[in-house]
DRENDO-1510 file (C-alpha; in Angstrom, 1 decimal, always signed):
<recs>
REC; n; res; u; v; w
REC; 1; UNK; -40.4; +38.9; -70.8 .
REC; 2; UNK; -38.1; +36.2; -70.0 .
REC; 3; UNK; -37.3; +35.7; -66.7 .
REC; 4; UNK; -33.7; +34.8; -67.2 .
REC; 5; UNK; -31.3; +35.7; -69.9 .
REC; 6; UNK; -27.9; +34.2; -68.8 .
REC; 7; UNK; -28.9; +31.3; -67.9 .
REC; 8; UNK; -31.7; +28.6; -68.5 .
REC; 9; UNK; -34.4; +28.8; -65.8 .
REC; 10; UNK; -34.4; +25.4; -64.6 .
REC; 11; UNK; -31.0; +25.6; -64.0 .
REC; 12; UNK; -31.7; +28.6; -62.5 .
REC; 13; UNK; -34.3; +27.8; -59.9 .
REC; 14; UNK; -32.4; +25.1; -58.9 .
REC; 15; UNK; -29.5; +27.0; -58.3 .
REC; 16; UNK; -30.4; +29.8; -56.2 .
REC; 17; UNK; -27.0; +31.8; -55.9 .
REC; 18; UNK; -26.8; +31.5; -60.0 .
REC; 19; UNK; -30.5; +32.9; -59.8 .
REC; 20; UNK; -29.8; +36.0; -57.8 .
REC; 21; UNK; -26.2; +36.4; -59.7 .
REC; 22; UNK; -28.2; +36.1; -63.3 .
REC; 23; UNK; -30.7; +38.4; -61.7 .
REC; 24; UNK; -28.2; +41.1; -61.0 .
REC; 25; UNK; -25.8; +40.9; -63.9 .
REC; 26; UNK; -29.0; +41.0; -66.3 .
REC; 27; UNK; -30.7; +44.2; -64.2 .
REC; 28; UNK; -27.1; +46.1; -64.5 .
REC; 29; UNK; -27.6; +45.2; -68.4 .
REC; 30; UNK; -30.6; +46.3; -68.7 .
REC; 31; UNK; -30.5; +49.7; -66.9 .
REC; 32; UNK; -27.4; +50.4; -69.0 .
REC; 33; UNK; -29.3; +49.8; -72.0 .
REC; 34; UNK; -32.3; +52.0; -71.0 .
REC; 35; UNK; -29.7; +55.1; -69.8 .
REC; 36; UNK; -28.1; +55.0; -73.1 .
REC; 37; UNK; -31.7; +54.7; -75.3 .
REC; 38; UNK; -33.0; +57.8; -73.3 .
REC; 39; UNK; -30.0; +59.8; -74.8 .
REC; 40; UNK; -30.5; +58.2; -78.4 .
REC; 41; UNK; -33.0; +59.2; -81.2 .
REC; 42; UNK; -36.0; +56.9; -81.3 .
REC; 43; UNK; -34.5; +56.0; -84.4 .
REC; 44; UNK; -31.6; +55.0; -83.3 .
REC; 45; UNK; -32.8; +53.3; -79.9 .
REC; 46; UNK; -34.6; +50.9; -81.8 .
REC; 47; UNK; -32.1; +49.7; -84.3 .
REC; 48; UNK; -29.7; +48.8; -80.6 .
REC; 49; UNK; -32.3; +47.3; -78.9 .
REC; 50; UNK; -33.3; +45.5; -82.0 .
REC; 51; UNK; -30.2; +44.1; -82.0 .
REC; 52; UNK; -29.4; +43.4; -78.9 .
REC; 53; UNK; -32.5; +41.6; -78.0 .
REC; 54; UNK; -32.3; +39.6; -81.3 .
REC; 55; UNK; -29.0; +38.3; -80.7 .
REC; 56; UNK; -29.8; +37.4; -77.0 .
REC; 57; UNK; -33.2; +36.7; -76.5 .
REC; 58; UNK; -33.5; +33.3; -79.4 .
REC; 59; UNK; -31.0; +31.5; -76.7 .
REC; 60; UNK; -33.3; +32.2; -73.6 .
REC; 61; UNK; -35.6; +30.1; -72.2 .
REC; 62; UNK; -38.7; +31.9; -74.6 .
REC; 63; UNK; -37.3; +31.2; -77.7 .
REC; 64; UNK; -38.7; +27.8; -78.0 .
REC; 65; UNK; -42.1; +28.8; -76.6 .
REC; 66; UNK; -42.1; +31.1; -79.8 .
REC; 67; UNK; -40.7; +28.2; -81.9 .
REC; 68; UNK; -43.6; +26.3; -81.0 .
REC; 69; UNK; -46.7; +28.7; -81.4 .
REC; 70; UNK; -45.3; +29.5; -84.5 .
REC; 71; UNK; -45.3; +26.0; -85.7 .
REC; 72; UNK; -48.7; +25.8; -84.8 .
REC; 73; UNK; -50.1; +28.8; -86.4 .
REC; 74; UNK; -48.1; +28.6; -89.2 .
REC; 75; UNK; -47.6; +24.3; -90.4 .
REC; 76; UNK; -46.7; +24.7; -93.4 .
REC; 77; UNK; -43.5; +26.9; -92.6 .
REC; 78; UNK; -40.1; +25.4; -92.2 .
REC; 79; UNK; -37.9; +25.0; -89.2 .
REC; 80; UNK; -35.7; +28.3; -91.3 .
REC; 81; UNK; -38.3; +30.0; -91.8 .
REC; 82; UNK; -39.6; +29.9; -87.9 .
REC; 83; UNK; -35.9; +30.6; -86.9 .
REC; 84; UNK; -35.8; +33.5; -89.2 .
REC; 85; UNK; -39.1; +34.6; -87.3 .
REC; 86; UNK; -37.9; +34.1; -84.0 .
REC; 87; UNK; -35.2; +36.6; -84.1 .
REC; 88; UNK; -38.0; +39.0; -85.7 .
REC; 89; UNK; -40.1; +38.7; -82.4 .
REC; 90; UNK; -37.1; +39.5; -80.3 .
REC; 91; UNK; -36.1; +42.1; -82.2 .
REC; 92; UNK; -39.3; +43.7; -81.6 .
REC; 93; UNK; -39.4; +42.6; -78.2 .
REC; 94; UNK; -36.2; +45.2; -78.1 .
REC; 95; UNK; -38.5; +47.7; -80.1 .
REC; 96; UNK; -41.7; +47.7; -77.3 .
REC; 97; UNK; -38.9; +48.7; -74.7 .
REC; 98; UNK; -37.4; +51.3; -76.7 .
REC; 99; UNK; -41.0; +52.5; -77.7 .
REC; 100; UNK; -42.5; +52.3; -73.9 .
REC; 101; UNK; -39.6; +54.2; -72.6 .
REC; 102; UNK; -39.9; +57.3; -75.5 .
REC; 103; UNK; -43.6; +57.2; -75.4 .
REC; 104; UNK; -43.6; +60.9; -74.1 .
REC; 105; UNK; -41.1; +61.7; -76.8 .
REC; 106; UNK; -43.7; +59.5; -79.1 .
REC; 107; UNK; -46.6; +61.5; -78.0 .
REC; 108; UNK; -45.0; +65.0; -78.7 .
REC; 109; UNK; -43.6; +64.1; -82.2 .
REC; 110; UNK; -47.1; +62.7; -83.0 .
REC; 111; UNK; -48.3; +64.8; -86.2 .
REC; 112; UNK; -44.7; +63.4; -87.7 .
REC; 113; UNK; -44.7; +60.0; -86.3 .
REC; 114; UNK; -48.4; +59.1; -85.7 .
REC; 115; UNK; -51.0; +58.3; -88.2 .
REC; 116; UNK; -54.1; +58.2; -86.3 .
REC; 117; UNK; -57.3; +56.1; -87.8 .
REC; 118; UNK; -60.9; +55.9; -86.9 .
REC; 119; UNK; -63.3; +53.8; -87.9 .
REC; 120; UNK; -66.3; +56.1; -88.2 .
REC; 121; UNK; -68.5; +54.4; -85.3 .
REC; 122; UNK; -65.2; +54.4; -83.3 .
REC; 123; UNK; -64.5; +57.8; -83.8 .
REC; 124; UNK; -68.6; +58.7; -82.9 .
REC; 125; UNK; -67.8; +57.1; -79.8 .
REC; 126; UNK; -64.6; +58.7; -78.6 .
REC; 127; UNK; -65.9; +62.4; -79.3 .
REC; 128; UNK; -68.8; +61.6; -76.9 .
REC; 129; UNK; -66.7; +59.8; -74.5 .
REC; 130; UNK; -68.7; +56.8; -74.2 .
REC; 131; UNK; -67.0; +53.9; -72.6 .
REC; 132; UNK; -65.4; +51.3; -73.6 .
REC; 133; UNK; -63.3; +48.1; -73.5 .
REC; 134; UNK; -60.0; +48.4; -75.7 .
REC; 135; UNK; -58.6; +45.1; -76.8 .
REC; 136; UNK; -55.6; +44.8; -78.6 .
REC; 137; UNK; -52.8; +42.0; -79.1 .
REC; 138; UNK; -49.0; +41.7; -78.5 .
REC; 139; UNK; -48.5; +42.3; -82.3 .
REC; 140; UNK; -46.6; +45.3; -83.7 .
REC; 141; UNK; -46.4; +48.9; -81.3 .
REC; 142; UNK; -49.2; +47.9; -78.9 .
REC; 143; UNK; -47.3; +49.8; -76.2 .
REC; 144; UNK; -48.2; +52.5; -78.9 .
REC; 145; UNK; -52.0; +51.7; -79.1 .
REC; 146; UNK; -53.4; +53.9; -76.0 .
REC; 147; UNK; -52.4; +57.1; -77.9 .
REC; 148; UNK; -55.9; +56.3; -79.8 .
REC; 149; UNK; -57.3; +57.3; -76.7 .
REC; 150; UNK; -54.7; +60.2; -75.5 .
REC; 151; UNK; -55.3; +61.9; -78.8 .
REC; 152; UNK; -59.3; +62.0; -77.4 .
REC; 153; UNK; -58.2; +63.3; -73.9 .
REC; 154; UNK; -59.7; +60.3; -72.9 .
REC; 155; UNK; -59.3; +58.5; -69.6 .
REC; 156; UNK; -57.7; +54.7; -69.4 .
REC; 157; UNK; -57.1; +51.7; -67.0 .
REC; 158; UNK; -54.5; +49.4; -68.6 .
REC; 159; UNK; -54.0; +45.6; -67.2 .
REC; 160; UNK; -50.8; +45.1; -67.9 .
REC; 161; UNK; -49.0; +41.6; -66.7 .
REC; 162; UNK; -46.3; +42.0; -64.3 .
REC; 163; UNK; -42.8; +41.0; -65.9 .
REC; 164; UNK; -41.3; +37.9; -64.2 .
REC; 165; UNK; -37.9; +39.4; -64.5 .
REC; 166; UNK; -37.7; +41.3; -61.4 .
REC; 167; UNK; -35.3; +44.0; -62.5 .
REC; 168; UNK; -37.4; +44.8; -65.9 .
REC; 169; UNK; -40.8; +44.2; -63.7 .
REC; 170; UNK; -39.4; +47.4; -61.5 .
REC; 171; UNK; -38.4; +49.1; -64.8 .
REC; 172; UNK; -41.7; +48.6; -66.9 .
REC; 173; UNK; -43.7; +49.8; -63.7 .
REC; 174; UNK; -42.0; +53.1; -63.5 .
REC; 175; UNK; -42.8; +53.6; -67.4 .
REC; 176; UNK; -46.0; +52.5; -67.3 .
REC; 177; UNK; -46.7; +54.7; -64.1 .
REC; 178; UNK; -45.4; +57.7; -66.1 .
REC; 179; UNK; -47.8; +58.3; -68.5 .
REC; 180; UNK; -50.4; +58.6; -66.4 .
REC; 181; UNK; -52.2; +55.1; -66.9 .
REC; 182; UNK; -54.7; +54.1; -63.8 .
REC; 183; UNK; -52.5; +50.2; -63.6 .
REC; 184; UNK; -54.4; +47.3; -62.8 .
REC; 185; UNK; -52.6; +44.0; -63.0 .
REC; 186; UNK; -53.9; +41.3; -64.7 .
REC; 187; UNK; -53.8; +39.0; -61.8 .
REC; 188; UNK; -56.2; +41.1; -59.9 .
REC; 189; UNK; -59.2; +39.6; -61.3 .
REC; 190; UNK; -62.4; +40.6; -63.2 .
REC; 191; UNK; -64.0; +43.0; -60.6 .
REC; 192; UNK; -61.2; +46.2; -61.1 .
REC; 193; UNK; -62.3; +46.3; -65.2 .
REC; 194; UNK; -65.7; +45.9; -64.0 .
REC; 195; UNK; -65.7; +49.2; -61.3 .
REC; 196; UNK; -64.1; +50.7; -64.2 .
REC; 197; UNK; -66.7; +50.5; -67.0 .
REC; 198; UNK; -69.6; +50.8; -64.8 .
REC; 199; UNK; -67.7; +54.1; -63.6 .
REC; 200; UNK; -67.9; +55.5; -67.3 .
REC; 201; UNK; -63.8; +54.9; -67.6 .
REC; 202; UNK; -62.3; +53.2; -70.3 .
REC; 203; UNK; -59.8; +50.0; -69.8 .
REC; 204; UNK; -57.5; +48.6; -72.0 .
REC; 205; UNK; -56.3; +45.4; -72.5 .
REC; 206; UNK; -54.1; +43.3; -75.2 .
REC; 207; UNK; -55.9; +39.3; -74.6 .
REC; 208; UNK; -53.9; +37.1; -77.5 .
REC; 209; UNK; -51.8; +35.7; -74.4 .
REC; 210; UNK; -53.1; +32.3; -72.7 .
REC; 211; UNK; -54.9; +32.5; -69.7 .
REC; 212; UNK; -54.7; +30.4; -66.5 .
REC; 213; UNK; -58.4; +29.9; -66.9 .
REC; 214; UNK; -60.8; +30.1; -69.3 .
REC; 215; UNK; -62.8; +28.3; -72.5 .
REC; 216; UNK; -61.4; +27.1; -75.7 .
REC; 217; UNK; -62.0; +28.9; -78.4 .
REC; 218; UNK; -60.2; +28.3; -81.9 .
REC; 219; UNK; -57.5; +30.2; -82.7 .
REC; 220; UNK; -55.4; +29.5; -86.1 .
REC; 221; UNK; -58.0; +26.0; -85.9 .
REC; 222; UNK; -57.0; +24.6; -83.0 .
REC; 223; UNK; -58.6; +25.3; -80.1 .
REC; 224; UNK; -56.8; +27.4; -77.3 .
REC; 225; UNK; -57.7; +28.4; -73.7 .
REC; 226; UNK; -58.9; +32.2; -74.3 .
REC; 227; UNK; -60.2; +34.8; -72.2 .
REC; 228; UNK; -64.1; +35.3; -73.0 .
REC; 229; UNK; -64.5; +36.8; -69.9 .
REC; 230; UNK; -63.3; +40.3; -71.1 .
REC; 231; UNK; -66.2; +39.8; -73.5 .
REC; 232; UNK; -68.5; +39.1; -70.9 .
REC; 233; UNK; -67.8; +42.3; -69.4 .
REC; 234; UNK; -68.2; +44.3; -72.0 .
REC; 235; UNK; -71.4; +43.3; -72.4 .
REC; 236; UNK; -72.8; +43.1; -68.5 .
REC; 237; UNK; -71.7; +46.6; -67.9 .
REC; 238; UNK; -72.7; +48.1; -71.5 .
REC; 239; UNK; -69.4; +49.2; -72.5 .
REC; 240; UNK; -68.6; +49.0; -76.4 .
REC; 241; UNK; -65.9; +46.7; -77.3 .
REC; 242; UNK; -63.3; +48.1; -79.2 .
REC; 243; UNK; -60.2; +46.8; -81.3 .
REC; 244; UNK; -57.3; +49.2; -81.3 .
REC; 245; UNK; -54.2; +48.1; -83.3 .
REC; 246; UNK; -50.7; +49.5; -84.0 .
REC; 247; UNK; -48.2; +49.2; -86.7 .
REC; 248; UNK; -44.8; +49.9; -87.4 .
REC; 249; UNK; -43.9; +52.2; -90.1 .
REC; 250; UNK; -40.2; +53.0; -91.8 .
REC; 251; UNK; -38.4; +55.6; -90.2 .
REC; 252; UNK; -39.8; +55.7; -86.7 .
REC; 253; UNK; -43.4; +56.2; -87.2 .
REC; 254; UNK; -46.3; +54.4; -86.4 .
REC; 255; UNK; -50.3; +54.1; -87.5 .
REC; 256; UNK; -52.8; +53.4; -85.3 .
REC; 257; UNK; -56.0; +52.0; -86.0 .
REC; 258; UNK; -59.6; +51.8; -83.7 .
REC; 259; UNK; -62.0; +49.8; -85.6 .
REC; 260; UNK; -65.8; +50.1; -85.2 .
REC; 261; UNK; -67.1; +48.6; -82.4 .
REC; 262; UNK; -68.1; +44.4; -82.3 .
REC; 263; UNK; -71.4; +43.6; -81.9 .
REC; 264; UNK; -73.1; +40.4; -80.7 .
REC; 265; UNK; -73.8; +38.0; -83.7 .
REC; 266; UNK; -76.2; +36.4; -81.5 .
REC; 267; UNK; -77.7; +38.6; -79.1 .
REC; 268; UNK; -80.2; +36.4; -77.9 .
REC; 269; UNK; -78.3; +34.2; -76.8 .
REC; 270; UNK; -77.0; +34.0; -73.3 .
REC; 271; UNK; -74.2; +36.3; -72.2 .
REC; 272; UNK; -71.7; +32.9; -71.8 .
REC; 273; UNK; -72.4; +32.2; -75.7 .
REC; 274; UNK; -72.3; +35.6; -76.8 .
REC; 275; UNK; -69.4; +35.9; -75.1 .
REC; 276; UNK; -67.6; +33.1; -76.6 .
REC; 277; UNK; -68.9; +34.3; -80.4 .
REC; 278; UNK; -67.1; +37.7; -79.9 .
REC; 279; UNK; -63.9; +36.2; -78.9 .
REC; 280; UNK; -63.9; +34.5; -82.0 .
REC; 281; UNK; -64.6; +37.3; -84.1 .
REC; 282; UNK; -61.6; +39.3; -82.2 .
REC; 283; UNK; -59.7; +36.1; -82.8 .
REC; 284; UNK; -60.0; +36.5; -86.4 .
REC; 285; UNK; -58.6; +40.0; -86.0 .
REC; 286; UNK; -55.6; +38.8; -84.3 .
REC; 287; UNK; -55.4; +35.5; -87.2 .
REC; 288; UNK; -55.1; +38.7; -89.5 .
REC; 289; UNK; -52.3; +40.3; -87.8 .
REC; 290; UNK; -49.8; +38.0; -87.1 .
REC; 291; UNK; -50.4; +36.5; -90.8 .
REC; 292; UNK; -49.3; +39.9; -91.8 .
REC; 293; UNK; -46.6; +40.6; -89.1 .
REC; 294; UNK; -45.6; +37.0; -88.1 .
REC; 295; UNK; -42.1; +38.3; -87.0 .
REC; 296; UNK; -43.7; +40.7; -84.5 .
REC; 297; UNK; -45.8; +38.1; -82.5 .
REC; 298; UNK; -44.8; +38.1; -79.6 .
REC; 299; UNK; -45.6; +35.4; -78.6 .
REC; 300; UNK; -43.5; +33.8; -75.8 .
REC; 301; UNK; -45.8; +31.5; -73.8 .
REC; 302; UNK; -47.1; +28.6; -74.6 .
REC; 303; UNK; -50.6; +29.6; -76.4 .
REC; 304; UNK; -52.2; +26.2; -76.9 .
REC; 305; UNK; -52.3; +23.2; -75.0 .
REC; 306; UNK; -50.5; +20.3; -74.9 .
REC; 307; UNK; -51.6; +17.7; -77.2 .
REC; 308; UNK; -53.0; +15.6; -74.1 .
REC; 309; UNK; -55.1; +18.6; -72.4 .
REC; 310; UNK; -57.2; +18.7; -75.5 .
</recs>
């Protein structure tokens, strides 16, 4: 999420007072606009906060991260089409709130809003309660995706990012924290996911966002600084690796996929190259995805390097 709306940051962070005033006004908004969506119909909830995080989100700061990783993934678009696009991700920016805080209501609805899909060696899996690393990307209802699990009774760590907006950071963690998710934040480091799959618990984790570290690994064919750590782990502590996907549906529903699990395409190789050879094959997934449902990339860092790191 953006960490200011009002303003732009650099003004912002130069300008302290503005910062905290920004800060304020924006947290007032956006408690407002979660009250009224808890006393709306899902349906309804998303359609406001569709709208009003389309119409305010393309002049924040994040817009023009989004303008940019969508010119990259997508060259032969024009500068309309990418606007067009931009307001789409916003949009369901304003749709992942509104879904996160109805999740309960979500969950209870589920045999009329949830169509629920298991690859057959993903579905082996769950009934046994094996294991596993989740992966998933900020594409479509990914606040959605964990109800693959749920409908198992299975156990889940998420990482989640904290937001840098400190009013929606407080807001997200009190969601997140209420439907019963074991949190570990992303900037915590590789050993929490490890305790967790060598403890027989599964972990989720959406990894189409850039990392601070990490290798380059090819994404729309141009290389990007991925995570292939989350690969590594998978495969030191024996956990399957999983991809679990969501997707919107008319009229407030939802299907959610969990594919069969990835295996090594070279699995004598060492872990580091293995490793990198699954990322790309999840990166393939996530190509797949955003081709389909470019508007709902959210995509709002910069995802590839600038043109003198490479």
């Amino acid at each position: 999420m953006p960490e200011f709306y009002l303003v732009p940051k650099k003004l912002a962070r130069r300008t302290p007072w503005l910062a905290d005033l920004s800060h304020r006004l924006e947290g007032y908004a956006f408690r407002a606009l979660f009250w009224t969506i808890r006393r709306l119909s899902l349906e309804n909830a998303l359609r406001l906060a569709g709208a009003a995080f389309a119409l305010s989100g393309r002049f924040s700061d994040k817009a023009q991260k989004a303008r940019d990783n969508l010119a990259v993934a997508f060259p032969d678009r024009d500068e309309a089409w990418r606007e067009a696009r931009v307001r789409e991700i916003f949009r369901s920016v304003g749709y992942s709130a509104v879904e996160l805080i109805k999740l309960d209501q979500i969950w209870e609805e589920r045999e009329q809003r949830i169509e629920f899909v298991y690859e057959p060696r993903a579905k082996t899996l769950m009934e046994n309660g094996e294991a596993a690393l989740y992966m998933t990307a900020h594409v479509g209802p990914w606040q959605v995706a964990p109800m693959l699990l749920r409908n198992y009774g299975l156990n889940m760590s998420t990482i989640y990012a904290p937001e840098s907006h400190p009013v929606m950071n407080e807001l997200m963690q009190g969601l997140r924290q209420s439907i019963g998710e074991k949190l570990i934040s992303s900037e915590a480091g590789p050993r929490p996911i490890m305790r967790e799959l060598r403890a027989g618990n599964n972990v989720i984790m959406a990894m189409d966002t850039r990392p601070d570290q990490g290798k380059l690994v090819p994404f729309f064919g141009r290389d990007a600084l991925t995570n292939t750590s989350a690969a590594g782990l998978a495969l030191r502590s024996g956990a399957q690796l999983i991809l679990g996907r969501g997707e919107r549906l008319p009229g407030g529903r939802y299907r959610l996929t969990a594919y069969d699990p990835i295996t090594s395409p070279c699995p004598e190789a060492d872990i580091k190259e293995q490793s990198a050879a699954i990322t790309r094959i999840i990166h393939d997934h996530f190509e797949q995805w955003i081709r389909e449902y470019p508007g709902q990339w959210v995509c709002l860092k910069r995802r590839w390097p600038k043109k003198h790191k490479l």
